[in-house]
C-alpha positions in Angstrom: -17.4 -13.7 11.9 -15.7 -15.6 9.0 -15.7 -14.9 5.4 -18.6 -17.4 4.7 -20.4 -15.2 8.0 -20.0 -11.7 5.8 -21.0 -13.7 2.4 -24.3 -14.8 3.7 -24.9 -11.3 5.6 -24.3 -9.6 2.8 -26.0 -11.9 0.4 -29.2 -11.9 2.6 -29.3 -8.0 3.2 -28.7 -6.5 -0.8 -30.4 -9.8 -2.5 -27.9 -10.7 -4.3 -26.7 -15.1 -5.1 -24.1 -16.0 -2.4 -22.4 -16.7 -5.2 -21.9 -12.8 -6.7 -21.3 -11.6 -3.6 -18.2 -14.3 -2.4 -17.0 -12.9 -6.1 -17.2 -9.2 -4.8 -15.7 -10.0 -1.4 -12.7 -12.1 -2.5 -12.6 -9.7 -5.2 -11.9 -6.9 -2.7 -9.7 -8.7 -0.5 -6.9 -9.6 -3.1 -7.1 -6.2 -4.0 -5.9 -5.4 -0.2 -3.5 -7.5 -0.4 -2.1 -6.7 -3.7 -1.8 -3.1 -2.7 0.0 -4.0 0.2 2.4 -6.5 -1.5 3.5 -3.6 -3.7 3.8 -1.3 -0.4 1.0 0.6 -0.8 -1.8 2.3 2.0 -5.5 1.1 1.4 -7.4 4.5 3.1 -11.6 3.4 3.4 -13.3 6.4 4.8 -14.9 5.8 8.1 -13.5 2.3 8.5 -9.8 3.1 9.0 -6.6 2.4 7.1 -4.6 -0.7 6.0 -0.7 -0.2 5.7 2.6 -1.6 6.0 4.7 -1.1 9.0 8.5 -2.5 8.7 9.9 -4.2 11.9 13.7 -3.5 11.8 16.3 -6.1 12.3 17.2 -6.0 16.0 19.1 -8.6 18.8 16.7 -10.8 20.6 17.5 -13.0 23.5 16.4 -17.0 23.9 14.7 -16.3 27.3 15.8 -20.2 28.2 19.3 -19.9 27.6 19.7 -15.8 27.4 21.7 -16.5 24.5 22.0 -13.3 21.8 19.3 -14.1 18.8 19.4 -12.2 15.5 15.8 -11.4 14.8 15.8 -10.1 10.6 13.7 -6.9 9.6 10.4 -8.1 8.7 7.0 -6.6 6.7 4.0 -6.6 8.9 0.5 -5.5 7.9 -1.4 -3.3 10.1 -4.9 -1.8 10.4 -5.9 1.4 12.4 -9.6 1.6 12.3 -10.9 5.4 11.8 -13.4 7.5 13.7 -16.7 6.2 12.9 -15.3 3.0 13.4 -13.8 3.5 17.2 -17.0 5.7 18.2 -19.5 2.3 17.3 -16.8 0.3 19.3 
């Protein structure tokens, strides 16, 4: 499902213009993503939780030439879905 998917859904379920509703959904989406810009945890009861996670820096290895690769500490965004959500999956 893409963006334009959940628009239309939503759209076509409440009866609201396609229009409002892309408003509300990108509206809600930046939100996310400003919160976890800034760090934050996004908690949505019954859905699950959006937070950041922080890879530290560690030593790879180039699997070609099994030369020693300095990977840097990176920010990565992760989602555990919650209860209600696992027990409909």
């Amino acid at each position: 499902m893409t963006k334009r998917d959940l628009v239309l859904d939503v759209a076509e379920r409440l009866g609201y213009t396609q229009n409002e509703v892309s408003a509300v959904v990108q509206t809600a989406l930046d939100a996310i993503c400003d919160v976890l810009a800034e760090g934050g945890r996004i908690e949505i009861r019954n859905f699950g939780v959006f937070e950041l996670k922080v890879r530290e820096a560690r030593v790879g290895r180039n699997p070609r030439t099994g030369e020693s690769v300095p990977i840097t500490e990176k920010r990565v965004a992760i989602f555990k879905p919650g209860k209600a959500l696992k027990g409909q999956i």
